[in-house]
C-alpha positions in Angstrom: 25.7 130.1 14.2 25.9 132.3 16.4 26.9 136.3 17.5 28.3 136.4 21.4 26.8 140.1 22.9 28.1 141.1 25.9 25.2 141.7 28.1 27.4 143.7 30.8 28.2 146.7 29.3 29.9 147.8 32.4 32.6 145.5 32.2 33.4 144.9 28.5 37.2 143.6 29.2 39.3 141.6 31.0 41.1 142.2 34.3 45.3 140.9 33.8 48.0 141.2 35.9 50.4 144.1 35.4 53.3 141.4 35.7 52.1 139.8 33.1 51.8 142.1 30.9 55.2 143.4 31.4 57.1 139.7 31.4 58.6 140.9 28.1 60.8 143.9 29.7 64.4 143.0 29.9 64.2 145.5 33.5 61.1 143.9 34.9 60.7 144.4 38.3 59.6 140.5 38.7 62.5 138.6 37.5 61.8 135.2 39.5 59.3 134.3 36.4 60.9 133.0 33.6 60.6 136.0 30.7 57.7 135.8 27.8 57.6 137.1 24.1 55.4 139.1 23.2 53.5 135.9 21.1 53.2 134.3 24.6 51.4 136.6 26.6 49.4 138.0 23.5 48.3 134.0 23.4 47.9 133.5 27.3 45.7 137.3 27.5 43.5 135.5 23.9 42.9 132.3 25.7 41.7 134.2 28.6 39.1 136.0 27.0 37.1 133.3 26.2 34.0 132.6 28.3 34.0 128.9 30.0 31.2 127.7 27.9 33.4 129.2 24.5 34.1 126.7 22.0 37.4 126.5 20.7 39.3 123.9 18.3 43.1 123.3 19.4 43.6 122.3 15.4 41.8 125.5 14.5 44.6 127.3 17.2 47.2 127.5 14.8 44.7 128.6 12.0 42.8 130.8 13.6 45.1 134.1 14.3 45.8 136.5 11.2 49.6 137.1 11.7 50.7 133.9 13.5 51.4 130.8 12.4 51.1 127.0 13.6 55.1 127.1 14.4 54.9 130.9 16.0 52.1 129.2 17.8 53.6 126.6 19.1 56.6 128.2 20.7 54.5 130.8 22.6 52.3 127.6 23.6 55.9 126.1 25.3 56.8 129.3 26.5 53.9 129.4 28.7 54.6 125.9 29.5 58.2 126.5 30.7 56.7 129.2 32.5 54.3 127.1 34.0 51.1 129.3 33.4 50.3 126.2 31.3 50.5 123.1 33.2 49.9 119.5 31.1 49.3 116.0 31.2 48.8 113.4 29.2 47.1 110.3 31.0 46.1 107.0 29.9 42.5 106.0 29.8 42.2 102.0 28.8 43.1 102.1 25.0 43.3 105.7 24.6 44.9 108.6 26.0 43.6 111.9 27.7 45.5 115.0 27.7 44.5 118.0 29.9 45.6 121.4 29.6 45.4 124.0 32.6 46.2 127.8 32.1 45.8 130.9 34.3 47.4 134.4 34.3 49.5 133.6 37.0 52.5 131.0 37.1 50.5 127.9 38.5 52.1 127.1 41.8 53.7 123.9 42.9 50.7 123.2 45.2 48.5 123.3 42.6 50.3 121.1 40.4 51.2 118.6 43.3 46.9 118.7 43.4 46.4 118.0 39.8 48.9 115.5 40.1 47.3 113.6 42.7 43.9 114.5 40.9 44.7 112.8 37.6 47.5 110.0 39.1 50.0 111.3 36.5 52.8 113.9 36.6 52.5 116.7 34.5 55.0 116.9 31.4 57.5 119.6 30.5 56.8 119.4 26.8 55.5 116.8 24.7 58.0 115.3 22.5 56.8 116.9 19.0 58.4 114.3 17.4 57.1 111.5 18.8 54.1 110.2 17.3 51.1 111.0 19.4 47.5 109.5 19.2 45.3 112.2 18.0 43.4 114.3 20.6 40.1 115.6 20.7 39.8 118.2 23.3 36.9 120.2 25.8 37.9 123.2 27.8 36.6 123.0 31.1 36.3 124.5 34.6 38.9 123.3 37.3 35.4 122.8 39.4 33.7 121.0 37.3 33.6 119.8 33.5 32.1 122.4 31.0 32.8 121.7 27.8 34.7 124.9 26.3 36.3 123.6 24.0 36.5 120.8 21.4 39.7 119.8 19.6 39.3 117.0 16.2 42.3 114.7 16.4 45.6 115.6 15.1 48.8 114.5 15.5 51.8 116.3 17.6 54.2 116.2 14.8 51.8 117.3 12.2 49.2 119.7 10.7 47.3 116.9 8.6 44.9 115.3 11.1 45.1 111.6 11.8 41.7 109.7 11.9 43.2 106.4 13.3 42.7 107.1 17.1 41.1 109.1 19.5 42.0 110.4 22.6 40.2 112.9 25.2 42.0 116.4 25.5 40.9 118.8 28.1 42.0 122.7 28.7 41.4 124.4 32.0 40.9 127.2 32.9 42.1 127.6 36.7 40.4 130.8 37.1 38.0 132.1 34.6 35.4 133.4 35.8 33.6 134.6 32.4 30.7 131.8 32.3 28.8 134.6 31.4 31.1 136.8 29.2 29.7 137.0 25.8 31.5 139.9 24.1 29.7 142.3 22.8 32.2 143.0 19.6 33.5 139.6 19.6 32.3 138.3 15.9 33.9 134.5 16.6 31.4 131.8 16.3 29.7 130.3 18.8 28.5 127.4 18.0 25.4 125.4 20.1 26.9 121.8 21.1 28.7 121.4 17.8 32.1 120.5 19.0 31.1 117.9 20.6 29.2 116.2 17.8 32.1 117.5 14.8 33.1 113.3 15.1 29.1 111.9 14.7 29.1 114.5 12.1 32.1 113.5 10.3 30.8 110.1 10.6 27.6 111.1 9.0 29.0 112.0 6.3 31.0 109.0 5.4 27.9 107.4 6.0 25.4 109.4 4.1 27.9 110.0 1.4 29.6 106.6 0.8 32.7 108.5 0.7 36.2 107.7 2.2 37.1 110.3 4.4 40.8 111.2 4.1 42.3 113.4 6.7 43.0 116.0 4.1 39.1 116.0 3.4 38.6 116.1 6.8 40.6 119.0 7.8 38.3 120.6 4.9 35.5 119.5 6.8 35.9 120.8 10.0 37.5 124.4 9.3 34.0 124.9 6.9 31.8 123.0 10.1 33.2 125.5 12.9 31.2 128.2 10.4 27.8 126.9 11.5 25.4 125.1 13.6 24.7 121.4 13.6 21.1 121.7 12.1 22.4 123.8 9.0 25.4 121.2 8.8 23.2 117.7 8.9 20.7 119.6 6.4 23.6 120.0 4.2 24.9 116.4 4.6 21.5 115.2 3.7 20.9 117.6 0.6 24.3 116.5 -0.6 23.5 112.9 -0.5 20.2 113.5 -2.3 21.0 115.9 -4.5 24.9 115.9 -5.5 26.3 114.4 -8.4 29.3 114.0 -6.8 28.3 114.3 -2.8 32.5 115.0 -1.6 32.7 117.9 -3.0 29.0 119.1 -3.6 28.9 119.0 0.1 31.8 121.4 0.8 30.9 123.4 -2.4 27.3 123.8 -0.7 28.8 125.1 2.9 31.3 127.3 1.2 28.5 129.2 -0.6 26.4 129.6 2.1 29.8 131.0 4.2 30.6 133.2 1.7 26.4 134.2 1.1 26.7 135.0 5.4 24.1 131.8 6.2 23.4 131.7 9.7 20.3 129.8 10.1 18.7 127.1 9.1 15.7 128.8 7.5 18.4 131.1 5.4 20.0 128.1 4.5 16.8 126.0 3.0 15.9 129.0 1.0 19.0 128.6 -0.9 17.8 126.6 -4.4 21.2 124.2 -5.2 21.5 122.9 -8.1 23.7 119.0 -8.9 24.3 120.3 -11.8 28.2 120.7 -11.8 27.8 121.5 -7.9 26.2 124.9 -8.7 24.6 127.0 -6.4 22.2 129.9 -7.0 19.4 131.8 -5.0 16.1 131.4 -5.8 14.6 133.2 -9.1 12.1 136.0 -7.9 9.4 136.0 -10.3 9.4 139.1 -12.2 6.1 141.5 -10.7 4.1 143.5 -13.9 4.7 147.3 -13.3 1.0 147.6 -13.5 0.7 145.2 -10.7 3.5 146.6 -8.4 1.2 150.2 -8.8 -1.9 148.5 -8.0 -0.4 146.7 -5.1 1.6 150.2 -3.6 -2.3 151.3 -3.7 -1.3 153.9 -6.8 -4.7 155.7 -6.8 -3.5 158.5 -9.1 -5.9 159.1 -12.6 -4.2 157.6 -15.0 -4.0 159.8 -18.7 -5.6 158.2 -21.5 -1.5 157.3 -23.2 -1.2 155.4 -19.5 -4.7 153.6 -19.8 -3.5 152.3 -23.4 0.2 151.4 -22.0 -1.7 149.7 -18.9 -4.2 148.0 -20.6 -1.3 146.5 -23.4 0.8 145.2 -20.4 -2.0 143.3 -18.8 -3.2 141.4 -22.1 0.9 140.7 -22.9 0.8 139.5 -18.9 -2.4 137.5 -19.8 -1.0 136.0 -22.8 2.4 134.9 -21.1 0.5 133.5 -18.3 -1.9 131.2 -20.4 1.6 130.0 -22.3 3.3 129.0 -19.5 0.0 127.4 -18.0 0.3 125.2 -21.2 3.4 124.3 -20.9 
């Protein structure tokens, strides 16, 4: 895991259209846009903020915000849509289907969807039919010039907040104009994490391998909302100590990564000097050996003259440190 600084302190924010911004005002001076809530454009200015190499999980979208919700969510997602500053599609790729998502700050024009149109041989949709039961998506943000993964969705289905393991399909956000390849936030405490979205389904599938578990989608929604807390190499080290070492892998595994969330892990080192313990799926740090006073003054290079009372006192801890040394050497 981890921290995005902003290296150019000279611009530490984003650049958004006052039009925008004021697309909420019942006497707006721009009424041939379609009117936003507050929701939408507070979503539309969040998605924008993201650098082009950012990572971000459309099931985590609806989990992710403190005071909205997956439905609150959802509606400022078709607001935008209606309003065409999101532009969709959904296209068919052999036995799957892709579905691409474009956004920008401005209302996308009709030129530029008659090109992504012709681009991806499929007209872009209105809304998609949340009742209708969709293959699950897995999605990559990218760059309208060329593909950079961004963002990674795990599948999930349109009608539903459990995720659906049965299918996959290919879902891909755009962003027409964002420039911020090189924004990295220098207060932004989201994780950043170093090709893992792309491998959250070979690690999913590691698990159910290493394990020998069944992996429901329930257990997988567990999964990934504990994975997008840390970098592959600290997740397939906790895969493998889980299949070595757990009693009962399922859970030992996500009792493992919740310890280390909660104990601020964020490398791999951090993580290995964690001593876990089978036993019930415990976890504890590592016991310090407790260091003789007499030894911590030596070490601190204590050169004051000790009083005879100290001598006595010094000379009684080091034959009781002698003794307990020679026991456990026994032992």
């Amino acid at each position: 895991m981890s921290i995005i600084k902003n290296i150019n302190s000279e611009k530490p924010f984003e650049v958004l259209p006052r039009e925008l911004l004021q697309q909420c005002d019942k006497k707006r001076s721009n009424t041939e846009n379609k009117p936003l809530s507050l929701q939408a454009i507070g979503l539309l200015c969040n998605l924008q903020s993201y650098p082009e190499n950012w990572e971000i999980h459309k099931t985590e979208l609806y989990n992710r915000y403190e005071k909205n919700g997956r439905r609150q969510i959802e509606n400022a997602w078709n607001e935008l849509v209606d309003a065409k500053y999101i532009v969709q599609f959904k296209v068919h790729n052999g036995n799957k289907l892709d579905y691409y998502y474009y956004f920008d700050v401005t209302p996308i024009t009709n030129d530029q969807i008659k090109q992504l149109e012709e681009y991806h041989n499929s007209k872009s949709l209105e809304r998609f039919d949340l009742k209708q039961k969709n293959p699950t998506v897995q999605s990559e943000q990218c760059s309208h010039d060329g593909i950079s993964p961004t963002v990674q969705n795990e599948q999930f289905k349109m009608n539903s907040s459990e995720v659906n393991s049965s299918k996959r399909t290919d879902n891909i956000i755009h962003n027409q104009h964002n420039t911020h390849e090189h924004n990295t936030h220098e207060h932004n405490t989201h994780n950043n994490k170093k090709e893992s979205g792309s491998s959250y389904n070979e690690l999913i599938n590691k698990v159910k391998i290493e394990l020998g578990v069944n992996i429901t989608p329930a257990y997988k929604n567990e999964l990934l909302k504990i994975f997008s807390n840390f970098d592959d190499d600290i997740i397939n080290y906790a895969i493998e100590y889980a299949s070595i070492n757990g009693s009962s892998p399922k859970q030992f595994l996500l009792k493992v990564l919740s310890n280390w969330q909660n104990a601020n892990i964020t490398t791999l080192e951090q993580a290995k000097n964690f001593k876990i313990s089978s036993k019930k799926n415990n976890i504890v740090h590592f016991s310090k050996e407790k260091t003789p006073k007499w030894l911590q003054d030596r070490n601190n290079n204590n050169s004051q003259e000790m009083t005879e009372e100290e001598k006595a006192k010094f000379e009684e801890e080091r034959k009781a440190f002698l003794q307990q040394l020679q026991k456990d050497w026994e032992e």
